[in-house]
Gaussian input, Z-matrix of N, CA and C with variables (Angstrom, degrees):
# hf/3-21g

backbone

0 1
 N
 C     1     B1
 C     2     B2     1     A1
 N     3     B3     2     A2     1     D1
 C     4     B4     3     A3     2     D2
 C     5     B5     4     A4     3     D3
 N     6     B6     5     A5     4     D4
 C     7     B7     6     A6     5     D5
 C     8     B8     7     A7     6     D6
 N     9     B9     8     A8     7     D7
 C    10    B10     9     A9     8     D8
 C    11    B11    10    A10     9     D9
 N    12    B12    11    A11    10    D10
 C    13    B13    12    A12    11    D11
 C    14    B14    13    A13    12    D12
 N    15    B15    14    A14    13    D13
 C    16    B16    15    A15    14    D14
 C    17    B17    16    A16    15    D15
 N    18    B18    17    A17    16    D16
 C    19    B19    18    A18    17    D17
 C    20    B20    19    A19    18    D18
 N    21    B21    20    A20    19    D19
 C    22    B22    21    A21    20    D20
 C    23    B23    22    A22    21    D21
 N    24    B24    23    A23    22    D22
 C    25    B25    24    A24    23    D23
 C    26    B26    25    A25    24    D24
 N    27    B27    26    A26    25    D25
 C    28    B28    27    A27    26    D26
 C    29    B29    28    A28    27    D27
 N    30    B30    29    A29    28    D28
 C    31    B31    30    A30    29    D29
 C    32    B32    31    A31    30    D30
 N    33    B33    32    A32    31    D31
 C    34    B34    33    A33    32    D32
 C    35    B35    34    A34    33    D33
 N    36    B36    35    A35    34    D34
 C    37    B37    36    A36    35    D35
 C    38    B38    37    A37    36    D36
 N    39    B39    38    A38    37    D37
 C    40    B40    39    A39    38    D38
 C    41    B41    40    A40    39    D39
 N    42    B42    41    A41    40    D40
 C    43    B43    42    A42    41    D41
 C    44    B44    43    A43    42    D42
 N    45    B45    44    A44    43    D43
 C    46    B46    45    A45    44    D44
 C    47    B47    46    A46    45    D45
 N    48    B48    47    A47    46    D46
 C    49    B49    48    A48    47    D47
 C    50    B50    49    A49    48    D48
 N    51    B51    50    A50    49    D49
 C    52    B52    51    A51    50    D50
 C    53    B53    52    A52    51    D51
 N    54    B54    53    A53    52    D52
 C    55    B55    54    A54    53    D53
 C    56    B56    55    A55    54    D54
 N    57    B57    56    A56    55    D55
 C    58    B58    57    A57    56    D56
 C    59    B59    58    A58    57    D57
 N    60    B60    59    A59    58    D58
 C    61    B61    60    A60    59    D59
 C    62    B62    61    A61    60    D60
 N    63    B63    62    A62    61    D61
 C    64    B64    63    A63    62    D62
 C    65    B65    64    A64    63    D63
 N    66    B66    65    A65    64    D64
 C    67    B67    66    A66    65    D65
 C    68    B68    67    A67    66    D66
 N    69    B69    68    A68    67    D67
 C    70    B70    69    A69    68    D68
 C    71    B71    70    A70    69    D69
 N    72    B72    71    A71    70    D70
 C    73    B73    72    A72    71    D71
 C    74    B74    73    A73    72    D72
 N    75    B75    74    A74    73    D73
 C    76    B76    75    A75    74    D74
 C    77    B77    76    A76    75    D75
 N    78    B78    77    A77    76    D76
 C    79    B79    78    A78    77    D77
 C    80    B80    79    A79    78    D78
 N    81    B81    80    A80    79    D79
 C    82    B82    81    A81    80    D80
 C    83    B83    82    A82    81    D81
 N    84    B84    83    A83    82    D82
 C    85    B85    84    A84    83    D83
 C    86    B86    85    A85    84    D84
 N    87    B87    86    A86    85    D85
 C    88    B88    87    A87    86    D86
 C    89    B89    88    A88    87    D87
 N    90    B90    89    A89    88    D88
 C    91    B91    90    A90    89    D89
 C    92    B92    91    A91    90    D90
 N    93    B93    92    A92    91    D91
 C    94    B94    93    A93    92    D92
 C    95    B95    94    A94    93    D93
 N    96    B96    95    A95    94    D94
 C    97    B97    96    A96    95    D95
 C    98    B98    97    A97    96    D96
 N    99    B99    98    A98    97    D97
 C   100   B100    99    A99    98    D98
 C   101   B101   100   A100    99    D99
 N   102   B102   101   A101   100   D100
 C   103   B103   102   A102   101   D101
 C   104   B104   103   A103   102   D102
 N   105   B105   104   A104   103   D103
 C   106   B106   105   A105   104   D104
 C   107   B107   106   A106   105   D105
 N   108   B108   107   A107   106   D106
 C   109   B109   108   A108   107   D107
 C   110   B110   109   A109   108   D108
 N   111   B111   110   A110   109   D109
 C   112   B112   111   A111   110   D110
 C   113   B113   112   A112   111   D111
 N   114   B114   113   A113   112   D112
 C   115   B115   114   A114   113   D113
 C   116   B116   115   A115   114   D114
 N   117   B117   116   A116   115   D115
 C   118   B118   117   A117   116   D116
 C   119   B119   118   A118   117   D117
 N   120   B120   119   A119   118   D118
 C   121   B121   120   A120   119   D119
 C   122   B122   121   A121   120   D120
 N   123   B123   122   A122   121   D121
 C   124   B124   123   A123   122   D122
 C   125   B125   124   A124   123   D123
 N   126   B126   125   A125   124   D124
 C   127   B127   126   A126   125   D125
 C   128   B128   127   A127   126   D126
 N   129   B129   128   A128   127   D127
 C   130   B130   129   A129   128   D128
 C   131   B131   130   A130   129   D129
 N   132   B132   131   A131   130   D130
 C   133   B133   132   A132   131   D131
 C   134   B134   133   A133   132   D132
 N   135   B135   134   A134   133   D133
 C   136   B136   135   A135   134   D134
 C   137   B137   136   A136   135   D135
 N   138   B138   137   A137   136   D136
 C   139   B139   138   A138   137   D137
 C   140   B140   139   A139   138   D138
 N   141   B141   140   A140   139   D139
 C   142   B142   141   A141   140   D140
 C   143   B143   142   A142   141   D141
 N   144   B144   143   A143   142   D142
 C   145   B145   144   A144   143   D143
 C   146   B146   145   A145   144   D144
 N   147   B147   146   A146   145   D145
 C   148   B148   147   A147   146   D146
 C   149   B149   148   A148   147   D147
 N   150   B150   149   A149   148   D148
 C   151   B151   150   A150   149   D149
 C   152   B152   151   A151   150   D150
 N   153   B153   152   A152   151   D151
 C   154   B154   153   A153   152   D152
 C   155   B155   154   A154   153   D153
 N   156   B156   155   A155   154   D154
 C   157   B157   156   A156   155   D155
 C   158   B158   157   A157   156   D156
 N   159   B159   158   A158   157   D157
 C   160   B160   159   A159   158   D158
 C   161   B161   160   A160   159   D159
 N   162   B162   161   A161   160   D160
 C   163   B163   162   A162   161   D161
 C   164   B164   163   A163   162   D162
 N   165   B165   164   A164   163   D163
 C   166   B166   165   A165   164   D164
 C   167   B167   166   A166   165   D165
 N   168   B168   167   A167   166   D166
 C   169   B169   168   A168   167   D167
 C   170   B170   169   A169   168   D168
 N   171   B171   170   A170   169   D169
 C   172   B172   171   A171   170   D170
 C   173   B173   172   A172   171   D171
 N   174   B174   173   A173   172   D172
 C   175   B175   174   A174   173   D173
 C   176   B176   175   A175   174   D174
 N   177   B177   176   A176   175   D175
 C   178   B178   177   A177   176   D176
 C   179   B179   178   A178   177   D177
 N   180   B180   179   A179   178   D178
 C   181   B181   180   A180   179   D179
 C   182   B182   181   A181   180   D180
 N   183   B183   182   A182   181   D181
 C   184   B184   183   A183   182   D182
 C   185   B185   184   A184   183   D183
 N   186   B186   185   A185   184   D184
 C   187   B187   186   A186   185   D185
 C   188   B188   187   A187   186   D186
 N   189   B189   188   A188   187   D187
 C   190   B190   189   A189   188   D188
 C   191   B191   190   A190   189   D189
 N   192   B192   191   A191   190   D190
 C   193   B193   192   A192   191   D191
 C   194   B194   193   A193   192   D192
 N   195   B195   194   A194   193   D193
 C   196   B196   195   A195   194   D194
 C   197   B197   196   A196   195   D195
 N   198   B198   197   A197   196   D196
 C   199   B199   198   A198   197   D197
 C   200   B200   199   A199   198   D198
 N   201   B201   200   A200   199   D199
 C   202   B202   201   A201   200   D200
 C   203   B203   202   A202   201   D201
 N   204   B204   203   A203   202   D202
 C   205   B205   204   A204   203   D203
 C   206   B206   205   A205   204   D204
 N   207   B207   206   A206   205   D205
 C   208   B208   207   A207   206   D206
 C   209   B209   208   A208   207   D207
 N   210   B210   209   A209   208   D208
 C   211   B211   210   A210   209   D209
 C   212   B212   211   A211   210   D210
 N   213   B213   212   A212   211   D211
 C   214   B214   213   A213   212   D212
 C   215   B215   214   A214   213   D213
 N   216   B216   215   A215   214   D214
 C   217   B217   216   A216   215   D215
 C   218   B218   217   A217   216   D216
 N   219   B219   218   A218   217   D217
 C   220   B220   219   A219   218   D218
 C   221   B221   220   A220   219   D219
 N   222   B222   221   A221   220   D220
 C   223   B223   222   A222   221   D221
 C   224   B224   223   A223   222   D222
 N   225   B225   224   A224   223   D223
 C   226   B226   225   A225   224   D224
 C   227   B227   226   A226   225   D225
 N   228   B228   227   A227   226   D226
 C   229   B229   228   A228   227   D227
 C   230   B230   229   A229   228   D228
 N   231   B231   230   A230   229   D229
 C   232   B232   231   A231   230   D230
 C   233   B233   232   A232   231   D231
 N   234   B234   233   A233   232   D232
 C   235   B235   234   A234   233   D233
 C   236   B236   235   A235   234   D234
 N   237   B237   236   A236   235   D235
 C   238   B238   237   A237   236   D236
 C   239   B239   238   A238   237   D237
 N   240   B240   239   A239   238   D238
 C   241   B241   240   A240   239   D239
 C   242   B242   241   A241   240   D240
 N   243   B243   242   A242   241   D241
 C   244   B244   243   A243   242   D242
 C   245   B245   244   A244   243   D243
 N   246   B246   245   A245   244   D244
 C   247   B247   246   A246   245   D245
 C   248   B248   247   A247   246   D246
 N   249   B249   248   A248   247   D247
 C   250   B250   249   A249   248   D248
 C   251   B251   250   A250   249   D249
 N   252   B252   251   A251   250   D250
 C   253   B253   252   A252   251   D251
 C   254   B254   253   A253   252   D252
 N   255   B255   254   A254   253   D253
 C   256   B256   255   A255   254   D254
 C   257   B257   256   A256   255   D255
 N   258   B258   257   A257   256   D256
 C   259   B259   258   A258   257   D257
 C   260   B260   259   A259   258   D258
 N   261   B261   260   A260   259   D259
 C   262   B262   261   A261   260   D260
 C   263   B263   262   A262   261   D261
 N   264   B264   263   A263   262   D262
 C   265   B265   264   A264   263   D263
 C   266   B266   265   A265   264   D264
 N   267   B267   266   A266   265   D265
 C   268   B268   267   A267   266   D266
 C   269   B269   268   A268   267   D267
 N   270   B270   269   A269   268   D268
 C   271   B271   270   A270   269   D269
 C   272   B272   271   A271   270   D270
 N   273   B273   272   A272   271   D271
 C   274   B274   273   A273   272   D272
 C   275   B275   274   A274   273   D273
 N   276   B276   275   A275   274   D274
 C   277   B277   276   A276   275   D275
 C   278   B278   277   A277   276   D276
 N   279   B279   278   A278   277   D277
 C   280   B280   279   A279   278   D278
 C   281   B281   280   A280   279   D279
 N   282   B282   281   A281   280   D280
 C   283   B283   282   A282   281   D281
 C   284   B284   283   A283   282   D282
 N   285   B285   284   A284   283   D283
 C   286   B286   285   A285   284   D284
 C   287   B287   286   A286   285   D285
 N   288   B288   287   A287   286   D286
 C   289   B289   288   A288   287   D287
 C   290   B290   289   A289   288   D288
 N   291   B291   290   A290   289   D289
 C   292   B292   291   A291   290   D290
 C   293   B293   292   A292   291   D291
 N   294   B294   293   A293   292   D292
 C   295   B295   294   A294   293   D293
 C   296   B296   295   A295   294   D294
 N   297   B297   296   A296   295   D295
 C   298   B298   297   A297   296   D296
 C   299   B299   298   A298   297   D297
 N   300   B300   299   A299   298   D298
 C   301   B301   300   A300   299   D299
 C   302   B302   301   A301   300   D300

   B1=1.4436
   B2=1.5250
   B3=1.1624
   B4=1.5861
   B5=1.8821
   B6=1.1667
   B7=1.9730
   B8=1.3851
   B9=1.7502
   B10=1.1521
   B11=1.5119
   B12=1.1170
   B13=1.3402
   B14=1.5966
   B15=1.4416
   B16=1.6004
   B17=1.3204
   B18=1.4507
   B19=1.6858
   B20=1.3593
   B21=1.4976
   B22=1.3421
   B23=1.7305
   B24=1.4903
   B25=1.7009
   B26=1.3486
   B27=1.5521
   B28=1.2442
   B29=1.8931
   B30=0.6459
   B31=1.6314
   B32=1.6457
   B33=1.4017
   B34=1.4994
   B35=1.8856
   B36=1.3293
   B37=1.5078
   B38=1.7882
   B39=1.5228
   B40=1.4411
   B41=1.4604
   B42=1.2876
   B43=1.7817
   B44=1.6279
   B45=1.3470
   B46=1.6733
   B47=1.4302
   B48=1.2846
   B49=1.4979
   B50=1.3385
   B51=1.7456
   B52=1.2546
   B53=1.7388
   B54=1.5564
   B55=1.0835
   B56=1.3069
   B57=1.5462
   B58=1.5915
   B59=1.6707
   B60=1.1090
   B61=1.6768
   B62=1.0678
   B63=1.5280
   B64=1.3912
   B65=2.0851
   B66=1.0068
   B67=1.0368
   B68=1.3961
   B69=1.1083
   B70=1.9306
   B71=1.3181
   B72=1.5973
   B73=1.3860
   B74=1.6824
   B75=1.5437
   B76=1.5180
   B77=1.5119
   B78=1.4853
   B79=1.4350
   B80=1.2201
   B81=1.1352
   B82=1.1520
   B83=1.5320
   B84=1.5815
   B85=1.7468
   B86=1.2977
   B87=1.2172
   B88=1.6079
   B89=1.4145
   B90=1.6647
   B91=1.4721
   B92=1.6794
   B93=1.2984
   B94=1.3483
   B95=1.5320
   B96=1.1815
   B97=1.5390
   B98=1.1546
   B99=1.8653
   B100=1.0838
   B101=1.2503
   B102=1.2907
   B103=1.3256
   B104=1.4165
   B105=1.8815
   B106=1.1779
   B107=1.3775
   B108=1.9977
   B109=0.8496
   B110=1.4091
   B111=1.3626
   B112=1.7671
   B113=1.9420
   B114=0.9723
   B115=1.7410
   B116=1.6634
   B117=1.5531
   B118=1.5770
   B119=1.5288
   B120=1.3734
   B121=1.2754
   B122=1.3867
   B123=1.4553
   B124=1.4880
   B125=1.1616
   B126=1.5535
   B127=1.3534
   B128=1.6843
   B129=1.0939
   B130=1.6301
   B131=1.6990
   B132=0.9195
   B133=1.7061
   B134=1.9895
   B135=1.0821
   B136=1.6805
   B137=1.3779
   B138=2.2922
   B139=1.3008
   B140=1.5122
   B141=1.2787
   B142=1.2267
   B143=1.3604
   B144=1.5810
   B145=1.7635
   B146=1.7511
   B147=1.2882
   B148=1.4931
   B149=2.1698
   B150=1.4850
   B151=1.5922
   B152=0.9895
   B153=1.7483
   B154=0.8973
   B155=1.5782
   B156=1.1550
   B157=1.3205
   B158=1.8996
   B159=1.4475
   B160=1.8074
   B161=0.9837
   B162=1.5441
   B163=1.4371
   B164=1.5079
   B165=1.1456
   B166=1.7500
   B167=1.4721
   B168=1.2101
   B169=1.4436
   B170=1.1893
   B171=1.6650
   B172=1.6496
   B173=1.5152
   B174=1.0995
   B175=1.6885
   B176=1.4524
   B177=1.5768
   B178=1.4786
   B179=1.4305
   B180=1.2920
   B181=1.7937
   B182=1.8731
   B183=1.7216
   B184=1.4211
   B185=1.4685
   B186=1.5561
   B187=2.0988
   B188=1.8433
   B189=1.1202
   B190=1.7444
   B191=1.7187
   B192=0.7825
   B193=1.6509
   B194=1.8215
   B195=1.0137
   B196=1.5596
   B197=1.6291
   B198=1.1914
   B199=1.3405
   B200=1.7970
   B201=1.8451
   B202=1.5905
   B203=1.7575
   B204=1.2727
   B205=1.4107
   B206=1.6923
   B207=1.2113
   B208=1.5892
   B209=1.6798
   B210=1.5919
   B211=0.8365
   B212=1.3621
   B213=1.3385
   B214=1.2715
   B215=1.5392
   B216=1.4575
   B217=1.7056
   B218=1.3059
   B219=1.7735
   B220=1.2969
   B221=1.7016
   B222=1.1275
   B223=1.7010
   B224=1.6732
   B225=1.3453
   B226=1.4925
   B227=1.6214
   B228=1.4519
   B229=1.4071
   B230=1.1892
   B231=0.9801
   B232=2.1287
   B233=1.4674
   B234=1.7882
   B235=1.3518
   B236=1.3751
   B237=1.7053
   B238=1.1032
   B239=1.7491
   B240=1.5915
   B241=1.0811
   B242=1.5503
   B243=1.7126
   B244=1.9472
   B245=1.7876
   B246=1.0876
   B247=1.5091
   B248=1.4843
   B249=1.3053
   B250=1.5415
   B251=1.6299
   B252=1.4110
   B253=1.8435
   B254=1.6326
   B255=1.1098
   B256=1.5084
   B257=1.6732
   B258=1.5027
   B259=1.4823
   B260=1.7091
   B261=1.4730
   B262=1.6299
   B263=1.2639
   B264=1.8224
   B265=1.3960
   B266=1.9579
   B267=1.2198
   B268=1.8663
   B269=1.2632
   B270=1.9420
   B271=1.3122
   B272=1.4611
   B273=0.9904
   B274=1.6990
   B275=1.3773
   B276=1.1305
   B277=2.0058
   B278=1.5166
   B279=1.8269
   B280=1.2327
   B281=1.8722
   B282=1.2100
   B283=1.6777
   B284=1.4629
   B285=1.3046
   B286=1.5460
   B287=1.4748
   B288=1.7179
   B289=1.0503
   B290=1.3244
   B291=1.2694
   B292=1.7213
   B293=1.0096
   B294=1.6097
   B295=1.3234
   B296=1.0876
   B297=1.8497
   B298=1.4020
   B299=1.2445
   B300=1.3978
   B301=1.6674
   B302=1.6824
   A1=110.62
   A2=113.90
   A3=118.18
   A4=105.96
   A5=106.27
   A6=104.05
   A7=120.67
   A8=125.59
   A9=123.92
   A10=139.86
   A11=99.90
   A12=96.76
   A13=119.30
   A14=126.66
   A15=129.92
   A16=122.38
   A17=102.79
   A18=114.94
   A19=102.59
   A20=122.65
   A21=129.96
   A22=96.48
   A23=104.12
   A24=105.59
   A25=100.48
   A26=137.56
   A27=144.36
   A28=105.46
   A29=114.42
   A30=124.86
   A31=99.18
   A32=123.03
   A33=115.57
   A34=98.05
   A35=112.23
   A36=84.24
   A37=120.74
   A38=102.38
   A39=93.45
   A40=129.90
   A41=99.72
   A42=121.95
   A43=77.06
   A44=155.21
   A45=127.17
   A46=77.99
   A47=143.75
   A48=125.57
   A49=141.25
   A50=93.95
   A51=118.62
   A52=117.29
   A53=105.69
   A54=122.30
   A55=141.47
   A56=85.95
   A57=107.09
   A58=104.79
   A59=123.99
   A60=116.66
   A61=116.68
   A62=112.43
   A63=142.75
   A64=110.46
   A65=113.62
   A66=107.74
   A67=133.53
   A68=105.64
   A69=119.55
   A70=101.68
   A71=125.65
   A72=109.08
   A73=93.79
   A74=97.79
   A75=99.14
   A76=106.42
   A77=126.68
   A78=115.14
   A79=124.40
   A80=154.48
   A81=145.01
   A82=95.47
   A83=127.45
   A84=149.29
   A85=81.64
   A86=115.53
   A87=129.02
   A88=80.10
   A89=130.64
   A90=103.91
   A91=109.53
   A92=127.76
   A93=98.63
   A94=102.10
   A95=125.35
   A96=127.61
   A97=100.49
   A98=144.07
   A99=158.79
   A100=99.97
   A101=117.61
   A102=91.59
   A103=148.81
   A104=98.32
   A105=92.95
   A106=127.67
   A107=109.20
   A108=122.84
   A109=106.22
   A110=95.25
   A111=119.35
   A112=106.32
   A113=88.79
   A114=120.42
   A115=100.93
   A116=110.37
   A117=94.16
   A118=126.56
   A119=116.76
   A120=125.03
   A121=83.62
   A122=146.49
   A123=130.55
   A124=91.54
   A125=162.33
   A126=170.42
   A127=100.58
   A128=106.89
   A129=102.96
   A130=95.96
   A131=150.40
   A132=132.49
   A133=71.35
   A134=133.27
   A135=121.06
   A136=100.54
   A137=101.09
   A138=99.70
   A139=118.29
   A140=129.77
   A141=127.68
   A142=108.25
   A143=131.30
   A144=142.52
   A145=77.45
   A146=137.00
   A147=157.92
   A148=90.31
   A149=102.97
   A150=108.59
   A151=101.59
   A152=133.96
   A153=147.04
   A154=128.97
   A155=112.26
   A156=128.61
   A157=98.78
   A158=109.55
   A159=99.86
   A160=107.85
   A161=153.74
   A162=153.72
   A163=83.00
   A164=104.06
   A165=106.25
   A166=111.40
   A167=134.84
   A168=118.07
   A169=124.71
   A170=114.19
   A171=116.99
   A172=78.89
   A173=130.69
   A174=128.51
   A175=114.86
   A176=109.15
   A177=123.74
   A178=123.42
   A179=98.47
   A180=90.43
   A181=114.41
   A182=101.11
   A183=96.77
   A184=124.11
   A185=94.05
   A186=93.88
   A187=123.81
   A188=88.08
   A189=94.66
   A190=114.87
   A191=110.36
   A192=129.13
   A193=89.68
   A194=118.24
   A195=135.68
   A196=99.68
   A197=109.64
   A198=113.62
   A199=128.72
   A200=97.60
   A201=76.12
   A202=107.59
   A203=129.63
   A204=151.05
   A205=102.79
   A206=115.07
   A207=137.12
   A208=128.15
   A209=98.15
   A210=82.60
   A211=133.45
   A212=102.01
   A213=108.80
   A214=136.37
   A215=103.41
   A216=104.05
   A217=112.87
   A218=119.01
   A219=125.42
   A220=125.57
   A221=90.85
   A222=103.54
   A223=98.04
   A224=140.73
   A225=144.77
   A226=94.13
   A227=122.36
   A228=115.85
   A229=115.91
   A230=119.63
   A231=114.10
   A232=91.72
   A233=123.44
   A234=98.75
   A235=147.54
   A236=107.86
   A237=124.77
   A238=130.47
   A239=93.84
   A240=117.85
   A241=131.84
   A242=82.22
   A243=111.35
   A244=77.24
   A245=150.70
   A246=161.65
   A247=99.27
   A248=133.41
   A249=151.93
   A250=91.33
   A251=110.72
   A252=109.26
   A253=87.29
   A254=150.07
   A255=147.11
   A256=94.80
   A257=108.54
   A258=122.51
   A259=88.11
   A260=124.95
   A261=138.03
   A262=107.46
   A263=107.48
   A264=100.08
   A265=95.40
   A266=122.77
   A267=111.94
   A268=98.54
   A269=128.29
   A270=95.85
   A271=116.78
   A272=125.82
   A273=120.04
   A274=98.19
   A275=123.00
   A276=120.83
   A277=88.80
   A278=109.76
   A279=104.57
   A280=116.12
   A281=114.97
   A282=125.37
   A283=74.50
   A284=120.63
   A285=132.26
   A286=105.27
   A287=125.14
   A288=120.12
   A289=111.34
   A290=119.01
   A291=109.95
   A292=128.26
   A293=123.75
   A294=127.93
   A295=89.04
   A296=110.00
   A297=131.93
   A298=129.88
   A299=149.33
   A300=137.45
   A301=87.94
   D1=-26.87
   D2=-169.65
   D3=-91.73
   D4=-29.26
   D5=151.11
   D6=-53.85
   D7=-56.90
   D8=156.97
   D9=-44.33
   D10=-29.88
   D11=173.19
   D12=-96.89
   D13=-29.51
   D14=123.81
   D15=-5.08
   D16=-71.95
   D17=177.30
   D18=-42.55
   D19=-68.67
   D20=-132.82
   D21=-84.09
   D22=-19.06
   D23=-172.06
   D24=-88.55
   D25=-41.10
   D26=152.41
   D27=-31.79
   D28=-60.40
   D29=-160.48
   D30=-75.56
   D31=-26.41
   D32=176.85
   D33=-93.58
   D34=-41.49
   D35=-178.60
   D36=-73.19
   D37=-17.40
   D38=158.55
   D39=-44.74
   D40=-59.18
   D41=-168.12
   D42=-66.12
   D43=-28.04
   D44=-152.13
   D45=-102.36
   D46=-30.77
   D47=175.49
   D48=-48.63
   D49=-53.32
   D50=167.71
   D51=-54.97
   D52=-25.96
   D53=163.97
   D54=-44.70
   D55=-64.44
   D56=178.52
   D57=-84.28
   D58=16.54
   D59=167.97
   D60=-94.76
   D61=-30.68
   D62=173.01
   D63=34.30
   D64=-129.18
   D65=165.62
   D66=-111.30
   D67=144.90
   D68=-171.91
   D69=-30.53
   D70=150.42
   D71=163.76
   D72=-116.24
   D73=178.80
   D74=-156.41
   D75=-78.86
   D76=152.69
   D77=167.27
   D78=-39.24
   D79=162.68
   D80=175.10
   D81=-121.30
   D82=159.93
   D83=178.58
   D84=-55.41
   D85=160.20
   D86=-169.07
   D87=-136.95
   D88=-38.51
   D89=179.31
   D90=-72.97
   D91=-24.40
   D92=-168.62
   D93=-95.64
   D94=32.98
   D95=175.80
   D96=-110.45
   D97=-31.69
   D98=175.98
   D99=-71.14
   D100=-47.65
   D101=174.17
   D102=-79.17
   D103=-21.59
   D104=172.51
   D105=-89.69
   D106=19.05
   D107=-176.58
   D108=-77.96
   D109=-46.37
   D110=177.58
   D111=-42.26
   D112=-48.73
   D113=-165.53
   D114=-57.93
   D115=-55.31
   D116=167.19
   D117=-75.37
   D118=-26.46
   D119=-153.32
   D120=-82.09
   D121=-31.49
   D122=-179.07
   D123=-79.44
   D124=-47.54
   D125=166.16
   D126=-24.39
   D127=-67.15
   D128=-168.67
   D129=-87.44
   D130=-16.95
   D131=-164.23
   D132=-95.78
   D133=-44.51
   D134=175.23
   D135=-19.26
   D136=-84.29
   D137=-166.76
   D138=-60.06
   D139=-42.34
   D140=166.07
   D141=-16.38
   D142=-78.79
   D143=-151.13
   D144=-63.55
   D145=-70.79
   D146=-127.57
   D147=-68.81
   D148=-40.64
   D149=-168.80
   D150=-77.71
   D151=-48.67
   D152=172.18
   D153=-50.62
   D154=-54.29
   D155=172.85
   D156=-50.81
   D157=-53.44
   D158=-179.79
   D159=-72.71
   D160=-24.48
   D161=172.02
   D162=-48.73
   D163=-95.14
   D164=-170.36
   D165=-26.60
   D166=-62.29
   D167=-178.12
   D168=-65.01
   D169=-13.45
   D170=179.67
   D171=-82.09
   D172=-90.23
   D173=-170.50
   D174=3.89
   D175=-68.94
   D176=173.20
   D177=-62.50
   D178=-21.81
   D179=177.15
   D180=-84.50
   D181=-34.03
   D182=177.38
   D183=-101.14
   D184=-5.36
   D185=163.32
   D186=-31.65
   D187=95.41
   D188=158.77
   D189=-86.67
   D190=119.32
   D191=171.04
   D192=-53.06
   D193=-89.43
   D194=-177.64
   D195=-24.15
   D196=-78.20
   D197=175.26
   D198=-37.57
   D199=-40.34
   D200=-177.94
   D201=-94.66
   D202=0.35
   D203=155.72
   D204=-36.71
   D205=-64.57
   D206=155.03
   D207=-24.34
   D208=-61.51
   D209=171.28
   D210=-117.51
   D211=10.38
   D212=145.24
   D213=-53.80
   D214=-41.04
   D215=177.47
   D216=-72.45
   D217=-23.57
   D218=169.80
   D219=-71.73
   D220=-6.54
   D221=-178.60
   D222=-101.71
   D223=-37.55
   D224=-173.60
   D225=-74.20
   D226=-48.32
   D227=179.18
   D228=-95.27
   D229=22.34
   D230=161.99
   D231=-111.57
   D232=-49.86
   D233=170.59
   D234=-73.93
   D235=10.59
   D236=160.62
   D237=-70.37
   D238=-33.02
   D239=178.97
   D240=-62.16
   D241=-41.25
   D242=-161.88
   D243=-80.82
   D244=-51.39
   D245=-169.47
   D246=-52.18
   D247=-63.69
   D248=-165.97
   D249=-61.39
   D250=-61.90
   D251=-152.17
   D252=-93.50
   D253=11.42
   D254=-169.43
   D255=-104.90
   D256=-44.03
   D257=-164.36
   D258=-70.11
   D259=-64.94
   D260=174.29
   D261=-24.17
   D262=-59.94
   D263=-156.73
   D264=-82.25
   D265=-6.13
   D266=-177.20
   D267=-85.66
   D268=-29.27
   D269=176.56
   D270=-91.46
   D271=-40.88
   D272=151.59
   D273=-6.34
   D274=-78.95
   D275=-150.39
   D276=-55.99
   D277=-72.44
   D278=-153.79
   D279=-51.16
   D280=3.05
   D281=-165.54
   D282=-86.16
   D283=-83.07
   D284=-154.13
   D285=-38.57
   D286=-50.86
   D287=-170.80
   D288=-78.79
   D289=-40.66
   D290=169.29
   D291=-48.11
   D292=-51.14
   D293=170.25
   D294=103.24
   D295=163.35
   D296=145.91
   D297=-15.54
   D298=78.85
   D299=-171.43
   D300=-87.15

């Protein structure tokens, strides 16, 4: 019973395939698809330059000199740090897994 009903579920999603291929649809103008391809892609690289361009002037208007001095030295000494205890914690492991020689 469980072949038959296999069969019969095989045999309907066939027939829904053949279905859904149905018939060709027509080519469509390749120029007026290019263009309105054209048509967004100048649309969004617009907003793109337009988002960008205010990032940059918000950037420039609230740049602190002091501030990025800051955190810059805070970024050289945490990644100095993460380097020191990273090196600690690999020979630690590799001790544990080697074992006693």
């Amino acid at each position: 019973m469980g072949t038959r009903y296999l069969l019969a579920v095989f045999l309907i999603l066939l027939v829904l395939g053949f279905e859904v291929q149905g018939t060709p649809v027509p080519p469509q103008d390749e120029a007026a698809s290019t263009t309105l391809f054209s048509q967004m892609q100048e649309s969004l690289l617009g907003y793109w330059d337009t988002a960008k361009t205010a990032a940059q002037d918000l950037y420039k208007k609230t740049y602190l000199p002091s501030m990025d001095e800051k955190i810059r030295d805070t970024y050289s000494k945490s990644t100095a740090a993460v380097t020191t205890y990273a090196g600690i914690f690999t020979d630690q492991l590799l001790s544990m897994l080697k074992g006693d020689e």
